[in-house]
C-alpha positions as CSV (number, residue, x, y, z in Angstrom):
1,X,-55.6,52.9,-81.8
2,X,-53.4,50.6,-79.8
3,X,-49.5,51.5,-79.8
4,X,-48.0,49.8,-82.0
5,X,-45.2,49.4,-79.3
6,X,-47.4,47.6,-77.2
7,X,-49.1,45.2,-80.1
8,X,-45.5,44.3,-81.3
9,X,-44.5,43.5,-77.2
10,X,-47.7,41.6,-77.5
11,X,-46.8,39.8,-80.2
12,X,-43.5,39.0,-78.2
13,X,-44.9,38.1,-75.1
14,X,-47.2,35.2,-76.9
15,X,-43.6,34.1,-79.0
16,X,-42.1,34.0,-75.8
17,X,-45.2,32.2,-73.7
18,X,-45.0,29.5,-76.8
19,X,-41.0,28.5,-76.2
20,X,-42.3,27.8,-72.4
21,X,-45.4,26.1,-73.1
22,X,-44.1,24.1,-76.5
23,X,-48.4,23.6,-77.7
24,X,-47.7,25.2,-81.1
25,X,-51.3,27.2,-80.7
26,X,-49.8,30.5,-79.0
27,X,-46.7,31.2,-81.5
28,X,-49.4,32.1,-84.1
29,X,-51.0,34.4,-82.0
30,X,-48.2,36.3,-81.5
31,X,-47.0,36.4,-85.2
32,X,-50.4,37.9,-86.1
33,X,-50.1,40.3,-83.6
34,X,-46.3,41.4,-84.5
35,X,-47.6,41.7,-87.9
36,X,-50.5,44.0,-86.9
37,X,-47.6,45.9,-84.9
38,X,-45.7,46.4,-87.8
39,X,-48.8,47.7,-90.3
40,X,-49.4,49.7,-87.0
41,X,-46.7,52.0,-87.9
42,X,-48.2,52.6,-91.3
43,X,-51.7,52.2,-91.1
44,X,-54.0,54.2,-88.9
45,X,-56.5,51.5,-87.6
46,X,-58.6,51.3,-84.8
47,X,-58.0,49.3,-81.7
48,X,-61.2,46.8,-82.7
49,X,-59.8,46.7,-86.2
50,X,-56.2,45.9,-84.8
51,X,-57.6,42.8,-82.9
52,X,-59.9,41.8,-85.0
53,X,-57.0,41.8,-88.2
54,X,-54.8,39.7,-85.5
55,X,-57.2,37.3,-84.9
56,X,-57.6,36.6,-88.9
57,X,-53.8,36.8,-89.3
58,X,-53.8,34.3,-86.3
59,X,-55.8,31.7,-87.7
60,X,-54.9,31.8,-91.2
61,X,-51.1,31.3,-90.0
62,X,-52.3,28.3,-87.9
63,X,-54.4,26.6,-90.4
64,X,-51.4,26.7,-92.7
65,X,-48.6,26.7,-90.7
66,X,-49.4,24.1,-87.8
67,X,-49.3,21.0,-89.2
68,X,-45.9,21.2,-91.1
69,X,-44.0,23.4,-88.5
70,X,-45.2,20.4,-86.1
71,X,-44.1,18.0,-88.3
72,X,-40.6,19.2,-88.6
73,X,-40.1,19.6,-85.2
74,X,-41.2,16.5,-83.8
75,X,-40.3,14.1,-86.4
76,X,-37.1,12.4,-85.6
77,X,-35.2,10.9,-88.7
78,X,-32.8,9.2,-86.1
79,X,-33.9,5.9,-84.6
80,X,-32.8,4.3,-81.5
81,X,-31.1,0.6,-82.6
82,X,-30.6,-0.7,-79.4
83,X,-33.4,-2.9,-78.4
84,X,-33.4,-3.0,-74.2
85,X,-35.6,-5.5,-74.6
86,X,-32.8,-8.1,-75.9
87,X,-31.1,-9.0,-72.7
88,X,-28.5,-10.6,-75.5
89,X,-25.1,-9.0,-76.6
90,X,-21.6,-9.0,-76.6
91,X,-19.9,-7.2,-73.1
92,X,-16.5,-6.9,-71.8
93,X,-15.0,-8.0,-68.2
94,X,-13.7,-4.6,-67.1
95,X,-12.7,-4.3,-62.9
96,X,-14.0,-7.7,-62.4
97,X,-17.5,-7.2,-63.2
98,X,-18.8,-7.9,-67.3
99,X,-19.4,-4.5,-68.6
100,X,-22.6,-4.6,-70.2
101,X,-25.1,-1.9,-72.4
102,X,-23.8,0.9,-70.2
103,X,-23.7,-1.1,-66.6
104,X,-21.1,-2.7,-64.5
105,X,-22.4,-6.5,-64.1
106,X,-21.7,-9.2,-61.4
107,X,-21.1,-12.8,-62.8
108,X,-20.2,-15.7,-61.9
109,X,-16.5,-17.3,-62.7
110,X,-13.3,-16.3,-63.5
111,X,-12.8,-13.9,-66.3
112,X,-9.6,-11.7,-67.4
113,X,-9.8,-8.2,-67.7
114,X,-10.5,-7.3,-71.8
115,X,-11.7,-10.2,-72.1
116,X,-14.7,-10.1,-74.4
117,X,-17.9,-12.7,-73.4
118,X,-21.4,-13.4,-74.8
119,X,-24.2,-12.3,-72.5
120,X,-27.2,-14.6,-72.8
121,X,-29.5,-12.4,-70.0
122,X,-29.6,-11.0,-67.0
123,X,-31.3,-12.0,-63.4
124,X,-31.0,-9.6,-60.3
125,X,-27.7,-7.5,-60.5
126,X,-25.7,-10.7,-62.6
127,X,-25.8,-11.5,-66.1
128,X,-25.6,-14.9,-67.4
129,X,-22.7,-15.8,-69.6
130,X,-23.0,-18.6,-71.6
């Protein structure tokens, strides 16, 4: 019989190697092993039996488990409105330069500070005002 100290560290280490790795394969693993540590403490088994029940426990958890624990972490109910591929919007002459989706712009003309302008594009390092 394996300790059931060491199945249940097992089990930890593989939780652990999971939050590194991020493959959702290994976090299964070590939930069937922390629940073999924990029957470990009331069941006499041997140490064949105590891998052998892990390995079930393992699968069975990631045939069941995968696909909606996957689906909950990576999708994203928040989508990204800005289209960078637009080089149209509104921007704002701030220090003498048109401030622009994030970026200080150079442009051509004379401009007040607040001042709000139309952006049509950009070439280079300027965007083009219209």
């Amino acid at each position: 019989m394996i300790s059931p100290f060491l199945v249940l560290a097992l089990g930890v280490f593989l939780i652990v190697a999971e939050l590194l790795i991020g493959s959702f394969f290994i976090m299964f693993f070590g939930l069937g092993f922390l629940i073999v540590g924990v029957f470990g403490f009331f069941i006499d088994m041997l140490w064949y039996h105590q891998i052998l029940l892990a390995a079930i426990i393992s699968v069975i958890l990631l045939f069941t488990l995968k696909k909606p624990i996957k689906d909950k972490f990576y999708n994203s109910k928040n989508e990204v409105k800005d289209d960078f591929l637009n080089e149209s919007g509104m921007g704002e002459v701030k220090e003498g330069k048109i401030y622009f989706k994030g970026t200080l712009w150079s442009y051509d003309g004379e401009l007040k500070d607040g001042e709000k302008v139309q952006v049509i594009g950009t070439k280079g390092n300027k965007v083009i005002l219209k």
